[in-house]
C-alpha positions, 0 to 999 in steps of 0.5 A: 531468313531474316529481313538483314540477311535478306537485304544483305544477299539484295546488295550482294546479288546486285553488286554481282550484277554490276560486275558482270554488267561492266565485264569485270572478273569473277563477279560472283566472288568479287561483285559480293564483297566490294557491294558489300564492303561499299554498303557497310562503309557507307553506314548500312546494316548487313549480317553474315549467313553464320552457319548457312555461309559455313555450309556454302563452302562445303561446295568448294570442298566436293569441287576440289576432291572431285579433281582428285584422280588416281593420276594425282598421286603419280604426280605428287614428286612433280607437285612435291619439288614445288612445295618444297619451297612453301616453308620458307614462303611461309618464314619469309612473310613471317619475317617481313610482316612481324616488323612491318606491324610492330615497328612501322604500324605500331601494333601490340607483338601479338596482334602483329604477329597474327597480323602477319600470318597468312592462315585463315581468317577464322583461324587467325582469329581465334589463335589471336584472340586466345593470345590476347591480340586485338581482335578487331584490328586482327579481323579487318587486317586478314579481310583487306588480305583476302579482298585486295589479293583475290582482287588483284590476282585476275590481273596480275594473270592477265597483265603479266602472263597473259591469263585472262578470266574475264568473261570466262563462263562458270565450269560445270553443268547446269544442275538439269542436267547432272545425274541425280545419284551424283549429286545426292553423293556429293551432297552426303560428301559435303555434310559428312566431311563437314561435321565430320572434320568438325568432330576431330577439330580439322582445321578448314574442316567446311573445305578439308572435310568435304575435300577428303570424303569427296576424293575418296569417293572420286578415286573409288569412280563414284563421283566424276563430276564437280557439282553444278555451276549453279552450286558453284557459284552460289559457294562464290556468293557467300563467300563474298558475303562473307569478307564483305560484311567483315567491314560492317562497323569499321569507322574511319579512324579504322579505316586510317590506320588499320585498314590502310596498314592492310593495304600496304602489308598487301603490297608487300605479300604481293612481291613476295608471292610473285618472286615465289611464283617466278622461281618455282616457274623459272625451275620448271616445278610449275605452269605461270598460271598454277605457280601464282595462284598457288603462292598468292596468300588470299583465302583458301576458298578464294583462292580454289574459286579462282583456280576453278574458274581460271582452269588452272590445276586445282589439285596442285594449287590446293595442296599449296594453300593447305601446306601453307595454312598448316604451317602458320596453324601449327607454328601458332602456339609455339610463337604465342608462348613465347610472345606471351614470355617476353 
């Protein structure tokens, strides 16, 4: 580990320190990526983990395809009714974002587009810059997303239903305490789903990779556990890492235009994903608890964090995020070519 990376994990530790001194939520995520994001903005060094961080997220992947039982796929006409409706969530931020962008912020078609678009943060990346977009602004844009909607879900769950996760312990074993076959299975779960789903382009293949092999061996009763907490929480770590750092370099004039842009578009997804919540709860297709985490847009690893740790179906609340993302995925170079044409 180089002499960066290790004052980098230094920050974030102790920010998670922080957060479960004071009592806030999720502190092993959250306590990360605001150390981090104060540190980088204050002017300090960091350095993300590359590869090792990657890695990291292979955890998240083993912990929901555990989750997956046979009693799942007699559910899926249950979770079917409800993502039913997350083409047109995915249409409807597609229709507010664009103008908010280009017309209220002043962005280029393509960087407001790719703006708007709730995939992943590496995905929307790439896609932007192969359209010509500012990758820049497209970077710090999709890390305030992910920072402020995982920030606020925990008290918005809290404030409005009544959900809190404050103080909630980290789910699973200690590792002492887990079989060892298991763990050695998950192990070879993680990294075959991984580089497997690499090899075939899978798109999320660090978390859909490990999820697939993992729910095929859960299904098969060879895996009946989720990994260890102490994994989980290290996955909670990194990933935090991993936002935090995206701030790294941003200088204030970012901070006055494209990051508050952010903030603002954060708004906006916020009422969109809470009206999707409310109607899909109020037609009886889902739980409060599983309908908000399952329409809030944050990361895809973010967001299984909290559905972990919240208790909430993660199952249900993965299929969501898949769905959306493969959505904005494949719509991606259709919109490109014709942004590309005007």
């Amino acid at each position: 580990m180089t002499a960066l990376r290790a004052w980098t994990l230094a920050v974030a530790v102790a920010g998670s320190g922080v957060f479960i001194a004071v009592g806030l939520p999720l502190p092993w995520l959250l306590g990360p990526m605001f150390a981090c994001l104060a540190a980088a903005l204050a002017g300090a060094r960091l350095e993300g983990f590359g590869r090792f961080g990657v890695m990291m997220r292979t955890i998240l992947g083993v912990a929901v395809g555990a989750t997956i039982t046979p009693e799942f796929f007699g559910r899926l006409d249950e979770i079917g009714g409800s993502l039913a409706f997350t083409p047109l969530f995915v249409v409807v931020i597609g229709l507010v974002g664009y103008p908010y962008f280009r017309r209220l912020c002043g962005f280029s078609r393509t960087t407001a587009y790719y703006s708007a678009m709730p995939g992943g943060l590496q995905d929307m990346l790439v896609f932007g810059e192969e359209a010509g977009a500012d990758v820049k602004a497209l970077g710090l844009v999709h890390a305030t997303r992910i920072l402020i909607i995982v920030s606020i879900m925990p008290f918005l769950l809290d404030w409005v239903y009544g959900i809190s996760v404050a103080g909630r312990p980290v789910p699973g074993v200690p590792v002492a305490e887990a079989d060892f076959f298991e763990l050695a299975m998950m192990a070879v779960a993680a990294i075959v789903g991984w580089k497997g789903g690499e090899a075939i382009k899978l798109f999320g293949a660090s978390i859909v990779g490990p999820m697939i092999v993992t729910a095929l061996l859960s299904l098969a009763g060879v895996i009946t556990h989720r990994p260890p907490m102490e994994a989980i929480i290290a996955a909670q770590l990194f990933i935090g890492i991993s936002v935090g750092v995206k701030y790294v370099g941003a200088s204030w004039h970012d901070l006055r235009t494209t990051v508050v842009a952010a903030l603002g578009y954060c708004v906006l997804l916020a009422l969109i994903a809470f009206v999707f919540a409310s109607m899909v709860t109020g037609l009886g297709l889902a739980p409060p608890l599983e309908a908000l985490i399952a329409y809030a847009p944050g990361g895809q690893a973010e967001m299984a964090v909290l559905a972990i740790i919240a208790g909430a179906d993660v199952p249900f609340v993965i299929a969501h995020h898949i769905t959306r993302i493969v959505l904005v995925i494949l719509g991606a170079p259709v919109v490109a070519r014709r942004l590309r044409a005007e």
